[in-house]
N, C-alpha and C positions, 0 to 999 in steps of 0.2 A: 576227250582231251582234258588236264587237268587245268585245274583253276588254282591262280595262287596267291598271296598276297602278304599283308604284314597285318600284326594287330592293333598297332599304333594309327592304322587310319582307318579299319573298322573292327569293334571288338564282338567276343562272339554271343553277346546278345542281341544283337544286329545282324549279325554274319547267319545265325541256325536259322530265320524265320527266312531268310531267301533262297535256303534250302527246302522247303517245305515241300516243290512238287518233286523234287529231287532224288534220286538213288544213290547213296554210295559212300564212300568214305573219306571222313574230313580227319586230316592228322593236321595234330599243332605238336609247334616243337622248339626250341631253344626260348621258352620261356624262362626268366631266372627264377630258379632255386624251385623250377617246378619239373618234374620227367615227362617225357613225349609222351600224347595221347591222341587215340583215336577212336572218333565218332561215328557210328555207323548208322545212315540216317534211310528211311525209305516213307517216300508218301506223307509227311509231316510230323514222323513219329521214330524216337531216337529208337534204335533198334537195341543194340548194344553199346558199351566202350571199352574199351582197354589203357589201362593206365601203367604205364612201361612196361609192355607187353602181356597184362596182365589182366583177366576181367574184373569188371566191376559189378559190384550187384545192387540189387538196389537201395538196401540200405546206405551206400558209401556213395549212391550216384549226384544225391541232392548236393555234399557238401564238396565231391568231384569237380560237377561242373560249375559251381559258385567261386572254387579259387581260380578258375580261369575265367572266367566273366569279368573275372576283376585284371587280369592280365592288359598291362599297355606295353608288353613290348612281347619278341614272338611272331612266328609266321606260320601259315598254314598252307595245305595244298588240300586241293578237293579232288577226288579221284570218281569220278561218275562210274556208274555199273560196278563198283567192288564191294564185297559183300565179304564177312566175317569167315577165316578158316579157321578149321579143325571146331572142338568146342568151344563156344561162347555159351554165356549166362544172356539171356534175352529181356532186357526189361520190358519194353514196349511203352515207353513214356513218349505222352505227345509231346511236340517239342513246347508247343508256348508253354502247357502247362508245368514240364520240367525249368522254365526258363521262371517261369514266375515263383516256382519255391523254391528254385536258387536262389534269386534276389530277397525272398522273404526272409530263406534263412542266414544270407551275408546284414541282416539289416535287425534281423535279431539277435546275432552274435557279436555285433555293435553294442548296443544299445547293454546288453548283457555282460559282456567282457569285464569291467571294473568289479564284479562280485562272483566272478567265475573261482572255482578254487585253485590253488596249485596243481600244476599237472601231477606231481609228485605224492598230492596228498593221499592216505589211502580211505576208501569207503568201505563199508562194509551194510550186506544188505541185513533191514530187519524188519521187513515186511512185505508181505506180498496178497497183491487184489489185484482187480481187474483197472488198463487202465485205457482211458477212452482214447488219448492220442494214439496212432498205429504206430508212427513210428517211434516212438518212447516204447509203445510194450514190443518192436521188434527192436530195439535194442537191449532192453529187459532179457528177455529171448536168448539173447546172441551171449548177452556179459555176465547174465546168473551168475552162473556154476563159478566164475571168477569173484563175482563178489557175496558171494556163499563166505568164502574164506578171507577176501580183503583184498582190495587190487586198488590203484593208483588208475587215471585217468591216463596216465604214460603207457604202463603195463596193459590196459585192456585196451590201447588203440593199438599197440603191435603186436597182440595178441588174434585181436578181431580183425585189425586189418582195415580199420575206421578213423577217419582224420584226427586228431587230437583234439583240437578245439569244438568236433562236432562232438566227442566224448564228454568234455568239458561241458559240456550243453547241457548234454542228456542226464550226466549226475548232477546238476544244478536241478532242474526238472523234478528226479526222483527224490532232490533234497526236502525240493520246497513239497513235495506230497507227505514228506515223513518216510519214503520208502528205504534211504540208503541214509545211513549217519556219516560224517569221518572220524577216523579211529586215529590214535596215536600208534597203535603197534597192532600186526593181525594178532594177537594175543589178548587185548586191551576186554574185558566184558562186556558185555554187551548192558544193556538195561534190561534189569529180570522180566519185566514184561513184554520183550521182545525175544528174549532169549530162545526161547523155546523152538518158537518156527524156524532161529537158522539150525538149530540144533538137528531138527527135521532134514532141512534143505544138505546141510551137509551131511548126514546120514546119507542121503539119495545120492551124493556127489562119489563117497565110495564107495554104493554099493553097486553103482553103476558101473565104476573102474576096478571093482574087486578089490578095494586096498581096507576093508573090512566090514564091517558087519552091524 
């Protein structure tokens, strides 16, 4: 039998954790300016989600569920025994633990926001090491080859498929390492003693796509 309610009289940082012995799937929906999602929960541990039909993985899951924890208005339905069809992407995040680096990262994107750069602006990357946060180097990972050549914090969230503002994060992040500068034009030189490595990096970006040599 489903369960259902609104989010205005409990939100779902409250709402996930008395799922916890629970099976099955929580859809929210007519949140504003937000598209329907659904949470697939089994034994205390989010399974999967889908965000307007669509999987999430787990890089986009942290900053997924933070704009809806933040939701006051919105309703949802629990659907006990339903389980994901066709392919899903499986995170397997425990709930509190997913619930607590959501709230980390809505409170560091706070705290951050006033020195964030235009989404507009473009980066370009000029260095590359190893880096201890995971998920900084799985964004690294994902946005490369984008920022080999120069891309806006715009361009590589609908590109990757990753919130804006958590884009906006992550090139902050790679600012403050020295890894990605911002450029006035992707044409713009680099600093001769960076130069090189993208030179490299983009060499690999067409010899990967065959667009030369």
């Amino acid at each position: 039998m489903a369960v259902f309610g609104n989010l205005e009289h409990i939100a779902l940082a409250d709402l996930l954790p008395l799922l916890a012995t629970q099976e099955g799937a929580l859809e929210i929906f007519n949140v504003p300016g937000q598209p329907n999602a659904t949470l697939y929960v089994r034994k205390g541990t989010l399974c999967c989600m889908h965000v307007a039909g669509r999987p999430v993985d787990a890089l986009q899951l942290r900053s997924a569920v933070a704009k809806l924890m933040q939701a006051r208005k919105g309703a949802f339905e629990f659907h006990p025994g339903v389980r994901p069809r066709g392919s899903s992407l499986v995170v397997g995040v425990p709930i509190q633990s997913l619930l607590v680096a959501a709230a980390a990262f809505h409170d560091e994107l706070s705290e951050a926001r006033h020195v964030l750069a235009h989404p507009d602006t473009l980066f370009r990357l000029v260095r590359m090491e190893p880096v201890e946060d995971r998920r900084i180097a799985q964004f690294l990972d994902r946005a490369r080859m984008l920022l080999v050549t120069g891309a806006s914090a715009r361009e590589i969230a609908e590109r990757v498929g990753i919130a804006l503002d958590d884009v906006r994060l992550c090139l902050h992040k790679l600012r403050q390492l020295g890894m990605v500068l911002p450029v006035r034009a992707r044409t713009e030189a680099l600093p001769p003693v960076r130069k090189g490595l993208a030179q490299r990096l983009l060499g690999a970006l067409r010899r990967r796509f065959g667009r030369g040599g």
